[in-house]
C-alpha positions as CSV (number, residue, x, y, z in Angstrom):
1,X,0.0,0.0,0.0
2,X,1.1,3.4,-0.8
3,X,0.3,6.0,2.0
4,X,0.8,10.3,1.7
5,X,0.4,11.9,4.8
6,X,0.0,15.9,5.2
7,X,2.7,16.1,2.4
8,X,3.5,19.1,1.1
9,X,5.8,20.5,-1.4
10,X,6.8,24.5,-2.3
11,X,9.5,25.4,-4.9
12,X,11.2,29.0,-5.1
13,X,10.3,30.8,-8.5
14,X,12.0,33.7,-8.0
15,X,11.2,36.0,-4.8
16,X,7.7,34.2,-4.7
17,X,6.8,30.7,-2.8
18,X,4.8,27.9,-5.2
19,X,3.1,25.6,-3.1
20,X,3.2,22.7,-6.0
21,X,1.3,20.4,-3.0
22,X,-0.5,21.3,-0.1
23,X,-1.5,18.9,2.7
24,X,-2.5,16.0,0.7
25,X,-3.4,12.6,2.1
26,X,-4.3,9.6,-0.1
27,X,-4.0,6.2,0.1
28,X,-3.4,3.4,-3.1
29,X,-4.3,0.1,-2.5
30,X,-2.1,-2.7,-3.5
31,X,-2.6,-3.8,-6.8
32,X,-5.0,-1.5,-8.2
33,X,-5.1,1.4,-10.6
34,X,-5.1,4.7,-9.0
35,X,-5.8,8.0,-11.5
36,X,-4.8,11.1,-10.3
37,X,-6.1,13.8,-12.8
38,X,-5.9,18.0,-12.7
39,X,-5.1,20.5,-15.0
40,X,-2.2,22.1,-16.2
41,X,-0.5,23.6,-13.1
42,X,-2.4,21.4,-10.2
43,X,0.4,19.9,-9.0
44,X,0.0,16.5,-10.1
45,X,3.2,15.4,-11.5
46,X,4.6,16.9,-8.6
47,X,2.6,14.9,-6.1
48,X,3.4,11.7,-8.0
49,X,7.1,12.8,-8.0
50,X,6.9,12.4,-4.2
51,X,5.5,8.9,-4.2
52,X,9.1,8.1,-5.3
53,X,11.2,11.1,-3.8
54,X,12.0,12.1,-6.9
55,X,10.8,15.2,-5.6
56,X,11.1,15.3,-1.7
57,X,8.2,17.0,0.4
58,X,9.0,19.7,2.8
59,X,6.8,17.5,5.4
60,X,4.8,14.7,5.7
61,X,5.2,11.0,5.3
62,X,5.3,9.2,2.3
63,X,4.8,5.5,3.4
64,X,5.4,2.6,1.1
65,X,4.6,-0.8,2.3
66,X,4.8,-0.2,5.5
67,X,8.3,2.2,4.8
68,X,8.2,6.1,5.7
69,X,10.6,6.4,2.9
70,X,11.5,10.4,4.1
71,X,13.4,8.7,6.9
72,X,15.2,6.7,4.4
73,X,18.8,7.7,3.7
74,X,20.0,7.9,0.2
75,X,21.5,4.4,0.0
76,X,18.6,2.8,1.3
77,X,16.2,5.0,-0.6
78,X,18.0,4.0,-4.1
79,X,17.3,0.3,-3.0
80,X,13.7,0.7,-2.4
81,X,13.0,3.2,-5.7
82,X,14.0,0.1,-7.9
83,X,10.9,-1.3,-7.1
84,X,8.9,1.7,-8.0
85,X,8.9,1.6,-12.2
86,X,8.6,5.1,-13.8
87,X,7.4,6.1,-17.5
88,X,6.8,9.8,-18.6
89,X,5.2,11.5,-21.7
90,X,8.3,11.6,-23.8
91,X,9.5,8.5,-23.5
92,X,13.1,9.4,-22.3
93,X,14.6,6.4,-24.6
94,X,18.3,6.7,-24.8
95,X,18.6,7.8,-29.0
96,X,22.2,5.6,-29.3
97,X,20.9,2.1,-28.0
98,X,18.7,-0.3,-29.6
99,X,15.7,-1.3,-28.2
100,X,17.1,-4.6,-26.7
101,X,19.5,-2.1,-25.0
102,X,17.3,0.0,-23.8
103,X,15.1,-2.6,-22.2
104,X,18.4,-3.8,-20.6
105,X,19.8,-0.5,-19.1
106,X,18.0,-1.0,-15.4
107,X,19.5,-4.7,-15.2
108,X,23.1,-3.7,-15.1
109,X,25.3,-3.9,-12.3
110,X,22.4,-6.2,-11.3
111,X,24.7,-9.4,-11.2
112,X,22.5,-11.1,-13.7
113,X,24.7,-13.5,-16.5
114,X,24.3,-11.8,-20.1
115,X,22.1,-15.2,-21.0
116,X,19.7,-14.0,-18.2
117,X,19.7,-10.5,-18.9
118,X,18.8,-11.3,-23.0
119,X,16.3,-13.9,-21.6
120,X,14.6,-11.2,-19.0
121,X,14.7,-8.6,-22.2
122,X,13.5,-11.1,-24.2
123,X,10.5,-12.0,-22.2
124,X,9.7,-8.0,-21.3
125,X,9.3,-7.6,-25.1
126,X,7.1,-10.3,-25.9
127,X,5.2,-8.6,-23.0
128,X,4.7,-5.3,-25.1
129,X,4.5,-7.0,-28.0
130,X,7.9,-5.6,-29.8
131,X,9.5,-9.0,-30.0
132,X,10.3,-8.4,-33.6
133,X,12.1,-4.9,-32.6
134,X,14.5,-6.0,-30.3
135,X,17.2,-4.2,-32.5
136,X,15.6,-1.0,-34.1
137,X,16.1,2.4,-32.5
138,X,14.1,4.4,-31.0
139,X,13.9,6.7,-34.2
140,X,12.6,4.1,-36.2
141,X,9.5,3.3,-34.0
142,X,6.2,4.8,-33.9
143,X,5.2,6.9,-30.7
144,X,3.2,3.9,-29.7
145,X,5.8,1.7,-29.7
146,X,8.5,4.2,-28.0
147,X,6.1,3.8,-24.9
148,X,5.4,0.3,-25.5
149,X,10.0,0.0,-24.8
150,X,9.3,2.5,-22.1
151,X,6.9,0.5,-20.7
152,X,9.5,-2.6,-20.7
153,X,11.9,-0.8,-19.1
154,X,10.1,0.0,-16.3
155,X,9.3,-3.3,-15.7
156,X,12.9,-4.6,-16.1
157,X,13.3,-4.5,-11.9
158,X,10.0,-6.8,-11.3
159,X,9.2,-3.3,-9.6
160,X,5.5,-3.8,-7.2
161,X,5.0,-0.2,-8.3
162,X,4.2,1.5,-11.7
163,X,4.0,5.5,-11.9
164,X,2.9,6.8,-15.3
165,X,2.8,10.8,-15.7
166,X,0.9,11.7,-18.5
167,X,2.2,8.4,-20.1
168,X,-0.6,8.6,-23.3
169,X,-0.7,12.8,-24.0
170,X,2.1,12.6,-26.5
171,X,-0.2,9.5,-28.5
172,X,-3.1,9.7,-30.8
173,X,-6.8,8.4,-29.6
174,X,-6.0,5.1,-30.8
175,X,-2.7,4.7,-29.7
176,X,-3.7,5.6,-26.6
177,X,-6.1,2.9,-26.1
178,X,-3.6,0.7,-27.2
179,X,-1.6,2.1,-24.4
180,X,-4.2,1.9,-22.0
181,X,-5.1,-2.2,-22.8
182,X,-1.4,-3.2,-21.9
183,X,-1.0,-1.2,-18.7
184,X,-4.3,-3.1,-17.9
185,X,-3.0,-5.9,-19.0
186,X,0.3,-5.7,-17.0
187,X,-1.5,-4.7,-13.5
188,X,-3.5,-7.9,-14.1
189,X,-0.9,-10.1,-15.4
190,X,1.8,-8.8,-13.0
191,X,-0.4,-7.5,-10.1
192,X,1.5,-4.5,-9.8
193,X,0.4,-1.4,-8.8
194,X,-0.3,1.6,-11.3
195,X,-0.9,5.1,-10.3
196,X,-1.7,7.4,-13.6
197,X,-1.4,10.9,-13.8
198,X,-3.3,12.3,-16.5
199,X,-5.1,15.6,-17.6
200,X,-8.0,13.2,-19.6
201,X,-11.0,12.1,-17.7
202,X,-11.4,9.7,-20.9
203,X,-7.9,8.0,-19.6
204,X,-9.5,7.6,-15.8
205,X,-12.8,6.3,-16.9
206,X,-11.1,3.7,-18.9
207,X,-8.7,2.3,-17.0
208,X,-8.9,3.2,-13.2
209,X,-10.2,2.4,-10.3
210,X,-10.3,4.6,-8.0
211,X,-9.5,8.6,-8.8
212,X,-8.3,11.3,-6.9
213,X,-8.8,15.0,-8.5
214,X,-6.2,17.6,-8.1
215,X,-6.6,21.5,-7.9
216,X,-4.0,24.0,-6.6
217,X,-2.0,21.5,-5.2
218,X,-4.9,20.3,-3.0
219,X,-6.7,16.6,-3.5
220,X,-10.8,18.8,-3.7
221,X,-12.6,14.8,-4.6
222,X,-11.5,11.3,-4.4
223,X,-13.3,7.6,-4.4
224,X,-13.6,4.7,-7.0
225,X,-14.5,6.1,-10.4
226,X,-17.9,5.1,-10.4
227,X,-18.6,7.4,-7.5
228,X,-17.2,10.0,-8.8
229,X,-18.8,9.6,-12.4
230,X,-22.6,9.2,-10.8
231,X,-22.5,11.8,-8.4
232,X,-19.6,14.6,-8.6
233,X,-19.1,17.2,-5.9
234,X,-17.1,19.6,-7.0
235,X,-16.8,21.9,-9.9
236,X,-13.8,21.0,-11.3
237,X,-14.9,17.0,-11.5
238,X,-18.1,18.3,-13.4
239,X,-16.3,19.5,-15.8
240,X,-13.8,16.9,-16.3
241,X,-16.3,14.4,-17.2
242,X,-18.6,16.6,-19.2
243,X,-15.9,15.9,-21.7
244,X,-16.3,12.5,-21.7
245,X,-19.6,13.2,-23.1
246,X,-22.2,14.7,-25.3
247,X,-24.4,16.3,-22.7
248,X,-22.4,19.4,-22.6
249,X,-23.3,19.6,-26.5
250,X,-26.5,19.4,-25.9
251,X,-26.7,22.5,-23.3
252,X,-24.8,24.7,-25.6
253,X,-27.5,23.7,-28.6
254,X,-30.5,24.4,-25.8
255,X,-28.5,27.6,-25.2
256,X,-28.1,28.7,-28.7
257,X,-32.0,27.7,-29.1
258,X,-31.5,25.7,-31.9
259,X,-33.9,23.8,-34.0
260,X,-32.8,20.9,-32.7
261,X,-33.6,20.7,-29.7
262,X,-36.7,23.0,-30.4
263,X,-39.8,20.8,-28.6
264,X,-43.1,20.5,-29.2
265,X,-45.7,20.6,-27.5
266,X,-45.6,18.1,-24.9
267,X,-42.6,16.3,-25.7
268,X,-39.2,16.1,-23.0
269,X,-35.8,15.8,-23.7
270,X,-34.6,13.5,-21.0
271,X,-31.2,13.2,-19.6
272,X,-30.9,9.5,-18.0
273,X,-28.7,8.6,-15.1
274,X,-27.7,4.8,-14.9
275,X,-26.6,3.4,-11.6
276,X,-23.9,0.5,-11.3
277,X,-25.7,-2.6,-11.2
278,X,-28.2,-1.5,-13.9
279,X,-26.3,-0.7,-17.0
280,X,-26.2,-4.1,-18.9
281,X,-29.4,-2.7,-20.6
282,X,-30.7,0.2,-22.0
283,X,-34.3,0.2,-23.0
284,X,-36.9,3.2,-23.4
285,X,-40.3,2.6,-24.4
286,X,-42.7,5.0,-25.1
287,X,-46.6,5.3,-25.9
């Protein structure tokens, strides 16, 4: 289980204090997919920077199975972050090394024989499905697939934890899903943990669940995505999932008065709500 406790975070931009994170508490359940969404600027890829130190709070705990890892020191704290698997927006393969070598960068000075080593790479690959690219470069793969070795690499260390920050906004719709289907696929398969950072409420909904929404470095709404979905609180959640939907469509058209949506007389336009256990079926019937 991941645990943040009262963590918060402030960098220096000039003569001015940002406050990146501010008091947030959230726990991640082992084995699950946890979404953590906000806009530009909410201080998400900070917070999820913290899970791993990467960016170290000014206070707080940060408590990973059972480990407050801010009373770590460094040597101890490199041990436990090659458990936690990291892959980012860009990519951040190395340009010069194939694939195969990219996959095996983490497994160096790791003791393992170089007959292991190809048969670990060899096995991570098949994973991703890019068993055919073990020795192409980075340049000459599609954005889809530069994740797909990413993805690989992270996963090189057996790590219990997966953080992806804004893994899919560099990918088209497709490859995204794409995306999406093997993370799924690799929490299921490998039971490891996945927390997603994301600015999509299309990437939540799909994959996740349980969400936590970010604003101004504070956590404003959290609970499994269902929840959140049927019955938002807060502003900001509303509007995040109006965009995984039509209905805000069909407010501006009422707005604008257009023909459309023009009624006559007695007829409704009805917006329908669906609860959890009742969406295997949707019927209206009218007279």
């Amino acid at each position: 289980m991941i645990e943040l406790k009262n963590v918060s975070k402030t960098f220096a931009k000039g003569k001015e204090h940002v406050k990146a994170v501010d008091n947030v508490s959230l726990s991640i359940k082992d084995g699950e997919i946890y979404g953590i969404i906000g806009f530009s600027g909410a201080g998400k890829s900070t917070l999820v920077r913290c899970i791993n130190l990467l960016e170290k709070p000014d206070c707080g705990e940060v408590i990973v199975d059972n480990i407050d890892l801010m009373k770590l020191k460094e040597k101890e704290l490199r041990k436990v972050r090659q458990h936690i698997g990291m892959i980012f927006q860009h990519f951040n393969l190395m340009k010069s090394r194939t694939v195969f070598d990219n996959v095996a960068y983490p497994l160096r000075h790791t003791g393992l024989s170089k007959e292991d080593i190809k048969e670990k790479v060899s096995s991570l690959l098949n994973l991703v499905e890019l068993e055919d690219k073990a020795a192409s470069y980075p340049s000459q793969l599609s954005g889809g697939q530069k994740q797909r070795v990413a993805i690989a690499r992270s996963l090189a260390n057996n790590p219990d934890i997966l953080l992806c920050d804004e893994a899919t906004s560099a990918l088209d719709p497709q490859t995204t899903l794409s995306i999406l289907k093997l993370l799924k696929s690799v929490n299921k398969k490998l039971n490891i943990t996945i927390v997603v950072i994301t600015h999509e409420m299309e990437v939540i909904k799909e994959i996740c669940d349980t969400v936590a929404v970010v604003e101004d470095g504070h956590v404003v709404e959290q609970g499994s995505v269902f929840e959140v979905f049927s019955d938002p609180k807060q502003q900001i959640t509303k509007k995040f999932i109006s965009t995984t939907s039509n209905i805000q469509n069909i407010y501006e058209l009422i707005n604008q008065n257009e023909s459309i949506v023009q009624l006559k007389e007695n007829s409704k336009i009805l917006k329908l709500k669906y609860l959890k256990d009742s969406t295997s079926e949707a019927i209206i019937q009218t007279s």
